[in-house]
C-alpha positions in Angstrom: 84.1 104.1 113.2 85.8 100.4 113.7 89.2 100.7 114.6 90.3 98.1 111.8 89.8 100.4 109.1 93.2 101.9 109.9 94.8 99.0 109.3 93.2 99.1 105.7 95.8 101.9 104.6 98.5 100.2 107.0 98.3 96.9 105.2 98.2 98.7 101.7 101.3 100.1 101.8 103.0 97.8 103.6 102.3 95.1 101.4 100.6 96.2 97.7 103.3 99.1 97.0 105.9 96.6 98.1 104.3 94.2 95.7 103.6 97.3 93.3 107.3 98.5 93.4 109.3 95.4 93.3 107.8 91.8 93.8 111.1 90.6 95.1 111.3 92.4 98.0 108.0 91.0 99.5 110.0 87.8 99.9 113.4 89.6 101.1 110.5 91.7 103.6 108.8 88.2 104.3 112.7 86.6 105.5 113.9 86.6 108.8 117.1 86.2 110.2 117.8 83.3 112.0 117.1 83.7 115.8 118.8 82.4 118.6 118.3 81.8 121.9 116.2 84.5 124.2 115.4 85.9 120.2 113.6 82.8 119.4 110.7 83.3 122.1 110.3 87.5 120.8 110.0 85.6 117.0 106.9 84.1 118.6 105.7 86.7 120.7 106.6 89.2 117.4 104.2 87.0 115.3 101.4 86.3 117.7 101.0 90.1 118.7 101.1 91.0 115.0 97.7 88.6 114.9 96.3 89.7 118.2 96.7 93.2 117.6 95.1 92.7 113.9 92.1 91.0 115.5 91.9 93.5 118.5 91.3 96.4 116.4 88.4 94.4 115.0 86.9 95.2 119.0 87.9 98.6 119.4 86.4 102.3 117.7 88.1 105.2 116.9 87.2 108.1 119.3 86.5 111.0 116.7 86.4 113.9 120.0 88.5 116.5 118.6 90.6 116.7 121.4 94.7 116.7 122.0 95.0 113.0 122.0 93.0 112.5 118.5 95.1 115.5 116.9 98.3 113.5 118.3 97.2 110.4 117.4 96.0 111.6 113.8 99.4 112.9 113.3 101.0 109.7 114.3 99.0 107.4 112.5 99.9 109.2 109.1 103.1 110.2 109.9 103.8 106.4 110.6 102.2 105.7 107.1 103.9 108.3 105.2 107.6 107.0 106.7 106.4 103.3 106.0 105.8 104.5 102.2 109.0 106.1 102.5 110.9 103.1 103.7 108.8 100.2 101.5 110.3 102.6 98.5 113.6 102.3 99.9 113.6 98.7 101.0 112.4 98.0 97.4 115.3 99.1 95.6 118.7 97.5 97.2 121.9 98.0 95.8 123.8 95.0 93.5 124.8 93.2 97.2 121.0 93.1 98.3 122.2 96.0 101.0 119.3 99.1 102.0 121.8 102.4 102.3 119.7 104.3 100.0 117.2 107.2 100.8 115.9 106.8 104.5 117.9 104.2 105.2 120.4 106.4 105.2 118.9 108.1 108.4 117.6 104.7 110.3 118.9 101.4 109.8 115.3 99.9 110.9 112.9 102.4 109.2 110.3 100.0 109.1 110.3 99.0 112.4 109.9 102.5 113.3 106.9 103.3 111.2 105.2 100.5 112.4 105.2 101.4 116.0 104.6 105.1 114.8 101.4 104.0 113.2 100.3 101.7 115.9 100.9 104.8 118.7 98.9 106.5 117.0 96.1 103.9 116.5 96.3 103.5 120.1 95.8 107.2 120.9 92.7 107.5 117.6 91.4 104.6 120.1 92.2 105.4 123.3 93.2 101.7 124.1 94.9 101.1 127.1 95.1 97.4 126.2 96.6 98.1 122.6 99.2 100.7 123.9 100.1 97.4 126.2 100.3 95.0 123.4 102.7 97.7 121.1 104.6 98.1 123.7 105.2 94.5 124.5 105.3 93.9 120.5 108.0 96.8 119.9 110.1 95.0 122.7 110.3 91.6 120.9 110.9 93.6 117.5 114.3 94.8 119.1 115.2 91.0 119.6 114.4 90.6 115.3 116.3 93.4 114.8 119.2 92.3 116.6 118.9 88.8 115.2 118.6 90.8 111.6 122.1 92.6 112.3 123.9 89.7 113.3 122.5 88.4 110.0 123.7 91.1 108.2 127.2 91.2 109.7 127.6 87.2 108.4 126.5 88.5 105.0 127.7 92.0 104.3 130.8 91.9 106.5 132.9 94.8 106.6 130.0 96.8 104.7 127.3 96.2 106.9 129.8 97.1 110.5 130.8 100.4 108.7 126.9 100.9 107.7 126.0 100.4 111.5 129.1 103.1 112.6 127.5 105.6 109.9 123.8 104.8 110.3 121.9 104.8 113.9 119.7 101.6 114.3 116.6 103.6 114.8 116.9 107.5 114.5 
């Protein structure tokens, strides 16, 4: 089976129940923050790997073996889709200021991000891909640089709100 088919349900609910659920929040989940210095060259290396790693699973097949590392993989890949549907519901419905503090973002201030590489872990394990474990890797890296860029961001927006959010509300769990 080709490896892109999981990105079939990945790209669903990442994008149509966002689009579904509130139309506005695909553009506040298409912004980024504005990025400075070292975070300018993860942007890049965010939005290229994003591609590559799209294409890549074109290449690779998913290794149906029944052993450990399928069952672990399995339960990664839908875990990472169920919290992605989880957060894509919560990121759709901000309070009056535009501010996620509701459902799971009252557990992670980066839910997202964290589904994402959930999902891709456990595409790389369904494909045993030592090459795509390198490129999630590398990819989660430069999403800690957005994310940081993103918090600055919301400290220049938010203010006092958003620095008492970030004492409450870990930035990943």
């Amino acid at each position: 089976m080709n490896g892109f088919l999981l990105l079939i349900p990945f790209l669903l609910i990442r994008f149509l129940l966002m689009f579904i659920i509130n139309k506005e929040a695909i553009q506040r989940a298409a912004h980024f923050a504005p990025v400075q210095g070292n975070e300018k060259i993860a942007y890049y290396i965010y939005q290229i790997l994003n591609v590559i790693m799209y294409i890549y699973l074109f290449f690779l097949s998913i290794k149906i073996d029944f052993s450990w590392v399928f069952y672990v993989g399995a339960i990664c890949y839908v875990l990472g889709l169920c919290l992605c549907a989880v957060s894509i519901v919560s990121f759709s419905s901000p309070n009056d200021t535009g501010m996620n503090k509701n459902g799971i973002y009252k557990i992670s201030r980066n839910p997202m991000y964290v589904s994402y590489f959930v999902c891709f872990i456990g595409m790389v394990l369904l494909t045993k891909s030592i090459m795509l474990l390198i490129l999630v890797l590398v990819f989660q890296i430069s999403a800690h640089w957005i994310i940081i860029s993103e918090e600055r961001w919301c400290i220049e927006k938010f203010g006092t709100a958003y620095r008492e959010y970030m004492k409450k509300v870990r930035r990943y769990f």
